[in-house]
C-alpha positions as CSV (number, residue, x, y, z in Angstrom):
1,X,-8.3,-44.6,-57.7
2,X,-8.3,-43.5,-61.2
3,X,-6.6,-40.4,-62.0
4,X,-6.8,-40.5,-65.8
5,X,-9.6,-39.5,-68.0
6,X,-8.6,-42.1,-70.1
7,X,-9.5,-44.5,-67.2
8,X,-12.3,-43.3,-65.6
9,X,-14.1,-43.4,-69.0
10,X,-13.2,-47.0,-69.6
11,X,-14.3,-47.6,-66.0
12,X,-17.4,-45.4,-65.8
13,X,-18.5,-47.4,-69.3
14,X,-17.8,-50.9,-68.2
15,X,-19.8,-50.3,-65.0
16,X,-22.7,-49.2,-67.2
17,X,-22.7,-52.0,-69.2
18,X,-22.7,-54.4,-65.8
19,X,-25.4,-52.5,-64.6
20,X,-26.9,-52.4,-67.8
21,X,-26.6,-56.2,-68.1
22,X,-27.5,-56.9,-64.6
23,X,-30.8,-55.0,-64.9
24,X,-31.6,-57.1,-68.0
25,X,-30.7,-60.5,-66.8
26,X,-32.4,-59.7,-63.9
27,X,-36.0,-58.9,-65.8
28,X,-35.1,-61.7,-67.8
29,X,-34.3,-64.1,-65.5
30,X,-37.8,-63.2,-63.7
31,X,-40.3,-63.5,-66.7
32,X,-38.3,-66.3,-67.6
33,X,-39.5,-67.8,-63.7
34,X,-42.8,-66.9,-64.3
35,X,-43.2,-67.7,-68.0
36,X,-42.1,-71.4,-66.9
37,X,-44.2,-71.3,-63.9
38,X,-46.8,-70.7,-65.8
39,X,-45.7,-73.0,-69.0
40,X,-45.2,-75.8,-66.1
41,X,-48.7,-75.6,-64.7
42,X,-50.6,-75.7,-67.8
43,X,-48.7,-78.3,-69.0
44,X,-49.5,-80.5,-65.9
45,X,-53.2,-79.7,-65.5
46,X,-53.7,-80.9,-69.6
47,X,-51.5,-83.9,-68.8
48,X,-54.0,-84.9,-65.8
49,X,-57.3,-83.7,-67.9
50,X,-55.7,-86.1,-70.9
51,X,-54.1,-89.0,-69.0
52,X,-56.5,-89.6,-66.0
53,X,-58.9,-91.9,-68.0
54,X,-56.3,-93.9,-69.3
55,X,-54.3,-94.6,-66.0
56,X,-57.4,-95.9,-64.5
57,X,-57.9,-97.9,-67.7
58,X,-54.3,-99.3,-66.9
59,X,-54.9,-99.9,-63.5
60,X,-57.9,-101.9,-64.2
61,X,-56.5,-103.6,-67.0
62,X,-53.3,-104.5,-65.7
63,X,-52.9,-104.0,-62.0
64,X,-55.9,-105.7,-60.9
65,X,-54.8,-108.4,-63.1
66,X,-51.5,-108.6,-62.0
67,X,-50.0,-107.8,-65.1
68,X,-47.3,-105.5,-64.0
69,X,-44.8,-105.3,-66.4
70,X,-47.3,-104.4,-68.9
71,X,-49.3,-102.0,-66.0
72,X,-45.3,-100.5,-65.6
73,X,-44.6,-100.6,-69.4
74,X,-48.2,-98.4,-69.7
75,X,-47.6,-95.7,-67.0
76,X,-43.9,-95.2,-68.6
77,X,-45.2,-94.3,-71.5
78,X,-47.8,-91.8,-69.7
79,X,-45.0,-90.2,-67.5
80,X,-42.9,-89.7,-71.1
81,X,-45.4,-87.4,-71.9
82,X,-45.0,-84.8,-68.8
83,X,-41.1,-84.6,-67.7
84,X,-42.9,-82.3,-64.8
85,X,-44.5,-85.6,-63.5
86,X,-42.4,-87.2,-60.9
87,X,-45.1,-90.1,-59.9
88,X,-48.8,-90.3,-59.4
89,X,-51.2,-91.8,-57.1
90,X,-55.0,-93.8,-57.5
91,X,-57.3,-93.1,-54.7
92,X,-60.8,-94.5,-54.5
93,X,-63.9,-92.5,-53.7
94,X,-63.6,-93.3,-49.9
95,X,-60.0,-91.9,-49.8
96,X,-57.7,-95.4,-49.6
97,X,-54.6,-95.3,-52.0
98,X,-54.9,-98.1,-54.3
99,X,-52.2,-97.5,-55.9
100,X,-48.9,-95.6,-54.9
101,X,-45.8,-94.9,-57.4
102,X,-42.9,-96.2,-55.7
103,X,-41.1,-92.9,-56.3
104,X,-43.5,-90.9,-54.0
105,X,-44.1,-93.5,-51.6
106,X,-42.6,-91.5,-49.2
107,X,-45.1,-88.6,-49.4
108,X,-48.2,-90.2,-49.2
109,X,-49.5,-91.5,-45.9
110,X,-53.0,-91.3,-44.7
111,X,-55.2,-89.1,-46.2
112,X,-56.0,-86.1,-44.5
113,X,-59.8,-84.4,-44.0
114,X,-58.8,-81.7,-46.8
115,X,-57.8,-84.6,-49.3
116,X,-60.7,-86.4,-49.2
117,X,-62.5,-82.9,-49.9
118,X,-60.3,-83.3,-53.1
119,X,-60.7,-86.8,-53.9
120,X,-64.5,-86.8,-54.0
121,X,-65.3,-83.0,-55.4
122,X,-66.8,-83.5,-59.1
123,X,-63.5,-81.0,-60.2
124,X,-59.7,-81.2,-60.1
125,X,-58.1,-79.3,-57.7
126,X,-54.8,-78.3,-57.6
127,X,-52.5,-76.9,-54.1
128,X,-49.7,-74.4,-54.2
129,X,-46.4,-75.1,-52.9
130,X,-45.8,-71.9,-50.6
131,X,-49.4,-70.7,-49.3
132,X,-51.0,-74.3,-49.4
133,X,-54.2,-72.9,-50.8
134,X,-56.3,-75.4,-52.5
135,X,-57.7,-74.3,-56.1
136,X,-60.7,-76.4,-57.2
137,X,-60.6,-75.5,-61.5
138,X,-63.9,-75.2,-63.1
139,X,-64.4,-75.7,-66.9
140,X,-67.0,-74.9,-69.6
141,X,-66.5,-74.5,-73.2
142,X,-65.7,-70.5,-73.3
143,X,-64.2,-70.1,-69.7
144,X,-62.0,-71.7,-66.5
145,X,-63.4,-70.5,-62.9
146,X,-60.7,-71.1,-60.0
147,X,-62.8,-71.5,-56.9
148,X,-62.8,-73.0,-52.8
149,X,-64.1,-76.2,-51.9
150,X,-67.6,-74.6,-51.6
151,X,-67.3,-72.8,-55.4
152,X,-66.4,-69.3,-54.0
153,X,-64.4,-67.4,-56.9
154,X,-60.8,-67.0,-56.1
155,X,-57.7,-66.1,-57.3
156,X,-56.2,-67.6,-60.3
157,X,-53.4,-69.2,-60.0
158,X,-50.5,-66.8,-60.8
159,X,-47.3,-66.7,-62.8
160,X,-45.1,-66.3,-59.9
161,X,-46.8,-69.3,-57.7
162,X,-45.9,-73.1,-58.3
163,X,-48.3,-75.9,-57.2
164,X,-47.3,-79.2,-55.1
165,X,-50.1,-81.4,-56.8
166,X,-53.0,-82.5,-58.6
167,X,-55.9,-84.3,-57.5
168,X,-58.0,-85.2,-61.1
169,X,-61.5,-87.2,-60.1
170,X,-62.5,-90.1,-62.6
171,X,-66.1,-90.5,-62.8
172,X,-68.2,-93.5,-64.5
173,X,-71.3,-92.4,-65.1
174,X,-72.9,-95.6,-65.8
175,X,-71.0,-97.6,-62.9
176,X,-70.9,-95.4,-59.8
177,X,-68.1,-97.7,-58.5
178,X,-65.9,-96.8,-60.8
179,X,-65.0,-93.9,-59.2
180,X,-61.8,-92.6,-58.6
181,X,-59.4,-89.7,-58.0
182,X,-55.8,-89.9,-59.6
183,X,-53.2,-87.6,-57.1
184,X,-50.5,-86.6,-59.7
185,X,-47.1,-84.8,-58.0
186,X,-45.6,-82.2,-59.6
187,X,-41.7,-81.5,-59.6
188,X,-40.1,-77.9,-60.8
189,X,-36.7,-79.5,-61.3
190,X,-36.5,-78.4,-65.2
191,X,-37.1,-74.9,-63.7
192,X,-34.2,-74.7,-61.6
193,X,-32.4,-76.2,-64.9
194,X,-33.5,-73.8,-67.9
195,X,-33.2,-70.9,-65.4
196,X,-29.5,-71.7,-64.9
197,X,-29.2,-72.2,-68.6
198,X,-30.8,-68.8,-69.3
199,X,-27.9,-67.2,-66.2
200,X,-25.6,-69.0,-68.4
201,X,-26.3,-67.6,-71.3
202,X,-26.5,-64.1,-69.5
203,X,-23.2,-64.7,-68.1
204,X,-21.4,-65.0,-71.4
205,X,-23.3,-62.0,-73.1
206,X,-21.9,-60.1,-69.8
207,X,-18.4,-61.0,-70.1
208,X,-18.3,-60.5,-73.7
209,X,-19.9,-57.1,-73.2
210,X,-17.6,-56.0,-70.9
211,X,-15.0,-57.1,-72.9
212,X,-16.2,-55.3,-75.8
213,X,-16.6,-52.2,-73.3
214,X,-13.5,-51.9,-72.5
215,X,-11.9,-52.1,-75.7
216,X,-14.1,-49.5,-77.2
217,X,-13.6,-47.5,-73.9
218,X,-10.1,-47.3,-74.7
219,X,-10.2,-46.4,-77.8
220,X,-12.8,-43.8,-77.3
221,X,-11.1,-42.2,-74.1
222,X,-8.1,-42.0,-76.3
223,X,-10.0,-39.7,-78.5
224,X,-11.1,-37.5,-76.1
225,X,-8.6,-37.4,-73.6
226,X,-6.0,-36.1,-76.1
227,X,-7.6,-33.0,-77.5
228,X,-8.7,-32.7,-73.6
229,X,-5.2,-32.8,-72.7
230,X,-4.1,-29.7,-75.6
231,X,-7.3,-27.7,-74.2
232,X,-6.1,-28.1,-70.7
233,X,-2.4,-26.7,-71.6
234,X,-4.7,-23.9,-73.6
235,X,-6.4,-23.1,-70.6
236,X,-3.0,-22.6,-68.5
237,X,-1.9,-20.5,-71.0
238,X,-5.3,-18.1,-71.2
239,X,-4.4,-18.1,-67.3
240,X,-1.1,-16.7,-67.6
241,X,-2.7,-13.9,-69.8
242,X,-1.4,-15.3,-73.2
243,X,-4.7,-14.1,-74.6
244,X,-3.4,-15.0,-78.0
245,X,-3.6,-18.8,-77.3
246,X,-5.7,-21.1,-80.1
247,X,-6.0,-24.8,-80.1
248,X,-5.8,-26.4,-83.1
249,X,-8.3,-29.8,-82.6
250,X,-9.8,-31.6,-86.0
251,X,-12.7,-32.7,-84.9
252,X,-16.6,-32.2,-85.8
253,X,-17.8,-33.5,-82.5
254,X,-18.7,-31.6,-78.9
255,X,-14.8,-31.3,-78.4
256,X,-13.9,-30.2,-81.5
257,X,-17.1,-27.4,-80.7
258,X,-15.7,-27.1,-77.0
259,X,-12.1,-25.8,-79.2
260,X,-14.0,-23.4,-81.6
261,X,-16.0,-22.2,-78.1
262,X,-12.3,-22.1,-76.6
263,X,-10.8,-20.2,-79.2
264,X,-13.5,-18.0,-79.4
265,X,-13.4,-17.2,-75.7
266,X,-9.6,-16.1,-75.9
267,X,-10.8,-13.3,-78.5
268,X,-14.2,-12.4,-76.6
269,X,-12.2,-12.3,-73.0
270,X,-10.6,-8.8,-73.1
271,X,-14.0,-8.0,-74.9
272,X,-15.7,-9.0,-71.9
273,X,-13.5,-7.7,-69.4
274,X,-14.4,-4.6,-70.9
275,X,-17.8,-5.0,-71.0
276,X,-18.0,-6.0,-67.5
277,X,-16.3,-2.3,-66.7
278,X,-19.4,-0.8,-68.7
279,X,-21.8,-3.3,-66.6
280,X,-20.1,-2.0,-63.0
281,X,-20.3,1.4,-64.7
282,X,-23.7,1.6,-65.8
283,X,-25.1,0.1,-62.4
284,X,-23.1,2.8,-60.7
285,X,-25.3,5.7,-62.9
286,X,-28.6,3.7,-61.9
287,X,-27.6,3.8,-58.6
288,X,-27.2,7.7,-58.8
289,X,-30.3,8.5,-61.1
290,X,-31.9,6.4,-57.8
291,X,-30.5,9.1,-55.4
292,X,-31.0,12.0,-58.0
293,X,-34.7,10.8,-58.1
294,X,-34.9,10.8,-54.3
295,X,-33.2,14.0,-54.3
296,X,-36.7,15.2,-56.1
297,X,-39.0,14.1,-53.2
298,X,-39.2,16.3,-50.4
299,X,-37.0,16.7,-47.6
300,X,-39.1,17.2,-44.7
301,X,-42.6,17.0,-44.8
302,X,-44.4,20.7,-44.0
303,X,-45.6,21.9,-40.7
304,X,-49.7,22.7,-40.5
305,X,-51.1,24.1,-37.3
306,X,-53.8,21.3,-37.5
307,X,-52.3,18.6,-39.4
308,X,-49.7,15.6,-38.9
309,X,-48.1,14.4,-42.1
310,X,-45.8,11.3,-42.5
311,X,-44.9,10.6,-45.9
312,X,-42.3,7.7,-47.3
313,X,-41.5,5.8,-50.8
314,X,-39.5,2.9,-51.1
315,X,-38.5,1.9,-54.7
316,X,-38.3,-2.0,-56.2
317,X,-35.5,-1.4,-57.8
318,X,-32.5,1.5,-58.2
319,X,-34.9,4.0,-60.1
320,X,-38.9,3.8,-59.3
321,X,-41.9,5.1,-60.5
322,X,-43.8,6.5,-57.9
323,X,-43.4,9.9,-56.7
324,X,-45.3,12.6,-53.6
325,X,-45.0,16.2,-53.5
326,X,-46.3,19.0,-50.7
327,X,-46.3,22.9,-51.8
328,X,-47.3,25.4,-49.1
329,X,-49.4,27.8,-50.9
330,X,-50.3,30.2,-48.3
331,X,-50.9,30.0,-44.5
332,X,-53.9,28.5,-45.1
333,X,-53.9,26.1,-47.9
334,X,-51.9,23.5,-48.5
335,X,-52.0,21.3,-52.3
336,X,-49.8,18.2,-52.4
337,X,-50.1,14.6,-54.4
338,X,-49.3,11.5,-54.9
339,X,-48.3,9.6,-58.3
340,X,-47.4,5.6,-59.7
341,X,-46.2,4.9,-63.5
342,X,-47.3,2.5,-65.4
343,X,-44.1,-0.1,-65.1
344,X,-41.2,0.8,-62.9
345,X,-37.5,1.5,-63.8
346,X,-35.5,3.8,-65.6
347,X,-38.4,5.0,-68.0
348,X,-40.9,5.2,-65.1
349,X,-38.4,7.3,-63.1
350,X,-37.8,9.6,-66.0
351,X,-41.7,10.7,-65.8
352,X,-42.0,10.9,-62.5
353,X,-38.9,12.8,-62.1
354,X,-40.5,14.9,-64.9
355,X,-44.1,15.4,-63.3
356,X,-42.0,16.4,-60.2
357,X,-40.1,19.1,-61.7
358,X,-43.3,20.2,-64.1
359,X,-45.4,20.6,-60.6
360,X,-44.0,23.5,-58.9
361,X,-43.5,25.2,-62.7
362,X,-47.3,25.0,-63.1
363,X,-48.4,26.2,-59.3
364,X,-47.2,30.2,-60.6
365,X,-50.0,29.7,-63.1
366,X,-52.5,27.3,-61.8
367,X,-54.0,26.6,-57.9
368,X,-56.8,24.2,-58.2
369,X,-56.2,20.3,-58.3
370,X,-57.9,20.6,-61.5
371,X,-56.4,23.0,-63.4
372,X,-52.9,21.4,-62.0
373,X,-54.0,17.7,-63.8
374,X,-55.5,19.1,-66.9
375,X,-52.4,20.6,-67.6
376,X,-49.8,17.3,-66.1
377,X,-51.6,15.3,-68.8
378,X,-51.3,17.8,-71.9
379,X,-47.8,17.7,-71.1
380,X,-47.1,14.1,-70.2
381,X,-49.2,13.2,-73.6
382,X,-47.1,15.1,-75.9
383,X,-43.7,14.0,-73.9
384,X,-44.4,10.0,-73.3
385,X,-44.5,7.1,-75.3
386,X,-48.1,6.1,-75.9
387,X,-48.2,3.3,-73.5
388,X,-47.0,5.1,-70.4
389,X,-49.5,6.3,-68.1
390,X,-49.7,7.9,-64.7
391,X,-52.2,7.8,-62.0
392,X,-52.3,10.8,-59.4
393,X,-54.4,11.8,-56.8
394,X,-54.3,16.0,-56.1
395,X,-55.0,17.1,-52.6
396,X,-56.1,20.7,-51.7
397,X,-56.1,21.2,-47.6
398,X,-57.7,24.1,-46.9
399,X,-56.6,25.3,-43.3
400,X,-59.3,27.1,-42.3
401,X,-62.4,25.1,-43.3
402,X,-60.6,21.5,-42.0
403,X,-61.6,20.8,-45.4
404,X,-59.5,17.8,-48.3
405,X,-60.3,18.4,-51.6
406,X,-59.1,16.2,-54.0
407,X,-59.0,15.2,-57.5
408,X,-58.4,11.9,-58.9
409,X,-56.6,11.1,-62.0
410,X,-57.9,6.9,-62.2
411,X,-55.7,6.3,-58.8
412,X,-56.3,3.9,-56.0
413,X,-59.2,5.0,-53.8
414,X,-58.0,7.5,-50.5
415,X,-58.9,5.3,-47.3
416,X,-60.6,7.7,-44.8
417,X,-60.8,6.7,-41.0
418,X,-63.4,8.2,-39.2
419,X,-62.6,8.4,-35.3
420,X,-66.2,8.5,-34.4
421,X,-67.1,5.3,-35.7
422,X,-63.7,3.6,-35.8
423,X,-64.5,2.9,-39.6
424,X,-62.3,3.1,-42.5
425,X,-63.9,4.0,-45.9
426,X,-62.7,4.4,-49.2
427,X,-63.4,7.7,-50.9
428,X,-64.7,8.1,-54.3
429,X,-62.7,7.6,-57.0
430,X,-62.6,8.2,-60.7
431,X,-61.0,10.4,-63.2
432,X,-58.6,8.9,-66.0
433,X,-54.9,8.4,-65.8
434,X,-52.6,10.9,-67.3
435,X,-50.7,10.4,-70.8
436,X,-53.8,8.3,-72.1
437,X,-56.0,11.0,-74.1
438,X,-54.8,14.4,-75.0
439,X,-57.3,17.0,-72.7
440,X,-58.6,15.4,-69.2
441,X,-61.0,18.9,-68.6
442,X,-64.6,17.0,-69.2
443,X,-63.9,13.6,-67.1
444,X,-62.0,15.4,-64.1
445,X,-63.9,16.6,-61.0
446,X,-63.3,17.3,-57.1
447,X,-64.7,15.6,-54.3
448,X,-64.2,17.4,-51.0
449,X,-64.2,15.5,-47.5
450,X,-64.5,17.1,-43.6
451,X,-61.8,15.4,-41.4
452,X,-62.9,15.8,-37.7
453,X,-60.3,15.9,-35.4
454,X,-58.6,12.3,-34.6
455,X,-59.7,11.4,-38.4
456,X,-57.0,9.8,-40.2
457,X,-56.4,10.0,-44.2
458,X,-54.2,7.6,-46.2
459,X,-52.7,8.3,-49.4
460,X,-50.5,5.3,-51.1
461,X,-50.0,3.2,-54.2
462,X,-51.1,-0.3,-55.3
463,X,-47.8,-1.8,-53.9
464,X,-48.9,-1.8,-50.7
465,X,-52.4,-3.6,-51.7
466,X,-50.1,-6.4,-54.3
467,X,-47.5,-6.8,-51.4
468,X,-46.9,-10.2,-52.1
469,X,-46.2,-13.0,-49.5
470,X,-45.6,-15.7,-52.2
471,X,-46.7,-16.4,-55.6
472,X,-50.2,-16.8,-54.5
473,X,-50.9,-15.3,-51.5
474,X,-51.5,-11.0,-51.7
475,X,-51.9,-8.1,-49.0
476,X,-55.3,-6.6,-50.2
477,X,-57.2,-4.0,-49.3
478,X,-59.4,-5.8,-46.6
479,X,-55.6,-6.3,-44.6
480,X,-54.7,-3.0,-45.2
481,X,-57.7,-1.7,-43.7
482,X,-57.4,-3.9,-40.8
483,X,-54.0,-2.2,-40.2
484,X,-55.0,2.0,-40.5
485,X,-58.2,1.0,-38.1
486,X,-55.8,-0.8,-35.6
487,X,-53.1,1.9,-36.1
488,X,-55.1,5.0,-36.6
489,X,-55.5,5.3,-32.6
490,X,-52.0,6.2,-32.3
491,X,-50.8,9.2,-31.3
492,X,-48.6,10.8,-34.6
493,X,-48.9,10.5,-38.0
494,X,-45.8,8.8,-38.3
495,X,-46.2,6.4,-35.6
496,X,-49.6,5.2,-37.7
497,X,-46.9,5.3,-41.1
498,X,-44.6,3.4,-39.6
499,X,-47.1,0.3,-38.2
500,X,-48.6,0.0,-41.5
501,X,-45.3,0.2,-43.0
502,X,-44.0,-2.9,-41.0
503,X,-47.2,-4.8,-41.2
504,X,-47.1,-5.0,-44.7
505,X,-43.2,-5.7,-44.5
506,X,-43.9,-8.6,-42.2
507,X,-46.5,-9.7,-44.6
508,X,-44.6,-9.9,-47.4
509,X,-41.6,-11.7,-45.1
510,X,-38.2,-12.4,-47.4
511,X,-40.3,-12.2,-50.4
512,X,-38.7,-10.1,-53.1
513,X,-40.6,-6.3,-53.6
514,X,-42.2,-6.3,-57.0
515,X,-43.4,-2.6,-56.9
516,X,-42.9,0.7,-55.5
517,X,-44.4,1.5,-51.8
518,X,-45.3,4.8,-51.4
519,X,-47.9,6.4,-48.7
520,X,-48.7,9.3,-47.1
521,X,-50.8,9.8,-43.9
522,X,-52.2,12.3,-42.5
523,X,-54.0,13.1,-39.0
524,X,-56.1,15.8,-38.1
525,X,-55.3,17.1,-34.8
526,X,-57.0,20.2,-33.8
């Protein structure tokens, strides 16, 4: 419908001013209602409190005296106090209309059971036009109570409700047979009136404001839509590869910004191009430090005459931090490990790529689990930035005996499953984290562990426990020893690996992998 700039800005700014404007009037137009509701029925309840005693006075001054013109003369003047006061009635205390305005003739008839009710209670009472719910008023000095016939609080009478009529009792205290009841009517004509003065009024404002609108619309769409119009032929240039292009606009507002940012683009685009060659090429050598670093793990996973070994590691991202190694030292012993950096990532990989390669260097000089990790951390101290540290657990298998040892380096506990009882324990943990202080040799110490056959070791790192389902919900320890007890009874190593493995993977569902699984299992089998 509109093709233009230029027009859909005058259009798009005249329809917010009419909505604009129609949301006022609207809240205008309804505390305007209520405001005169309200202004209507305190007026009319004051006129009956003030004028009741004198209508009776006229009526028994003039009307029982058959002084009409004077009785009429008297109750125009009353009714030119309250244009809300269509006509009135006199009842006595029995209910009989004494007297009946002409003008309302036609609505009063007999009394009814619920009029007398009115007529003879000591207060005024007042009915609402829509509900029909009679409101007898109450008043002291300090307050008004609205109550029922049998002085029950109720409801006030609200802003938004408009009442049919008044009943206001006259009482003589000195001559009970004075008493009387005067039944005043209420119309809400000058309602209907000053609210279509007020829509009047609204009207104009409207149309004047959309007039308005749409001549600053114009003039403002003008403005924009022309340096628009010079960016666009810019842009069609920069597309044909005239990278040369600048837009001249004078102006200190967003489009005279959007032109700088424009021209600024057409120099920072073969910059870019460029950089986004470097980008492709540097995720292309993070993609091959990830293979060089899985290059380092082993290939194959040894073969012991009374062992099963499954062994796996699964990085968050291109380059991890985690890393497992096995070394065959003799027939019958075998020393291998497992390790998790602080952090993950490039700097991560770099020190477990270097505790990888410093590993098999160390085993010419040093055999024991011990010797291997004081040594790891004098090297890793002096090499790594103060706030990188590794945890490592060394294992020594001794062949012969059926025997773990292992030494701990402040890494998660080793969970042991016992076939005998069906129980899964962790072992004892301890030891400090390498890279932290410079000589490990008076905190480190070996613990040593039978595995019967059937008995079931686990080795992994705390991304299996923080597996994450969602941002609240986490694997833990209690699951993951649920799975190696319901898995352990299977018959290889890595048919246990690989049930864990996929139990934690369903766990964690599509969730996104914030660390580094790694785990190795072993089974005693003979």
């Amino acid at each position: 419908m509109f093709r233009s700039v230029k027009s859909q800005i005058v259009f798009a700014t005249s329809l917010i001013i009419i909505l604009i404007l129609g949301a006022t009037a609207y809240f205008v137009i309804d505390q305007k209602i209520k405001e005169i509701n309200n202004d209507i029925f305190t007026r009319a309840i004051s006129f009956a409190e003030l004028t009741n005693e004198r209508v009776v006075s006229n009526y028994e001054k003039n009307y029982l005296e058959d002084a009409f013109a004077n009785f009429d003369r008297e109750l125009a003047e009353i009714y030119s106090l309250n244009s809300d006061i269509i006509g009135l009635a006199i009842l006595d205390y029995a209910g009989n209309n004494i007297y009946v305005d002409p003008k309302i003739a036609e609505h009063h008839s007999e009394v009814t059971e619920e009029e007398l009710e009115r007529v003879q209670a000591v207060y005024p009472s007042v009915k609402t036009l829509k509900t029909k719910r009679v409101v007898y008023i109450e008043k002291d000095i300090n307050d008004i109570q609205y109550a029922d016939f049998n002085g029950a609080t109720v409801e006030p009478i609200k802003n938004t409700e408009q009442i049919d009529d008044i009943f206001y009792p006259f009482r003589d205290a000195n001559n009970a047979l004075r008493s009387y009841s005067v039944h005043y009517h209420v119309s809400y004509d000058s309602l209907t009136s000053r609210i279509q003065k007020t829509a009047t009024d609204i009207l104009v404002v409207a149309l004047f404001g959309i007039v308005i609108a749409l001549f600053v619309g114009g003039i403002v769409a003008g403005r924009i839509t022309s340096p628009i119009k010079k960016l666009t032929e810019g842009a069609e240039k920069i597309g044909k590869g005239e990278l040369k292009t600048r837009i001249s606009v004078k102006s200190k507002s967003e489009i005279g910004k959007l032109a700088d940012t424009f021209n600024k683009m057409a120099v920072d685009l073969e910059e870019s191009t460029e950089a986004k060659i470097e980008k492709e090429k540097l995720s292309k050598e993070l993609e091959l430090a990830g293979e060089i670093q899985m290059e380092l793990l082993p290939k194959d996973v040894p073969k012991i005459r009374n062992l099963d070994i499954a062994a796996s590691l699964v990085s968050a991202e291109d380059v991890g931090g985690d890393c497992y190694d096995f070394h065959t030292l003799d027939d019958d012993n075998l020393l291998f490990y497992i390790g998790d950096v602080t952090g993950h990532g490039v700097p991560a990989g770099l020190v477990s790529a270097i505790n990888n390669a410093l590993v098999p260097a160390f085993l010419e000089h040093y055999n024991t689990t011990e010797d291997l990790i004081i040594h790891l951390n004098k090297i890793l101290k002096m090499k790594t930035r103060p706030n990188v540290f590794m945890t490592m657990v060394m294992a020594h298998w001794y062949i012969k005996e059926n025997k773990l040892g292992f030494t701990q380096a402040g890494h998660d506990p080793i969970i042991h499953y016992k076939s005998s009882d069906k129980s899964a324990t962790e072992l004892s943990t301890g030891g400090m984290a390498l890279g932290m202080i410079p000589d490990l040799s008076k905190v480190v110490k070996t613990d040593h562990v039978k595995l019967e056959i059937g008995d079931v070791v686990v080795f992994y790192t705390d991304g299996i426990p923080e597996a994450w389902a969602n941002e609240k919900d986490i694997y833990g320890m209690d699951k993951f020893k649920e799975s190696i007890i319901k898995n352990s009874k299977l018959k290889t190593a890595q048919e246990i690996h690989d049930a864990i493995i996929k139990d934690v993977r369903t766990f964690m569902g599509t969730f996104p992998q914030a660390d580094d699984i790694t785990i190795i299992v072993v089974k005693r089998t003979k």
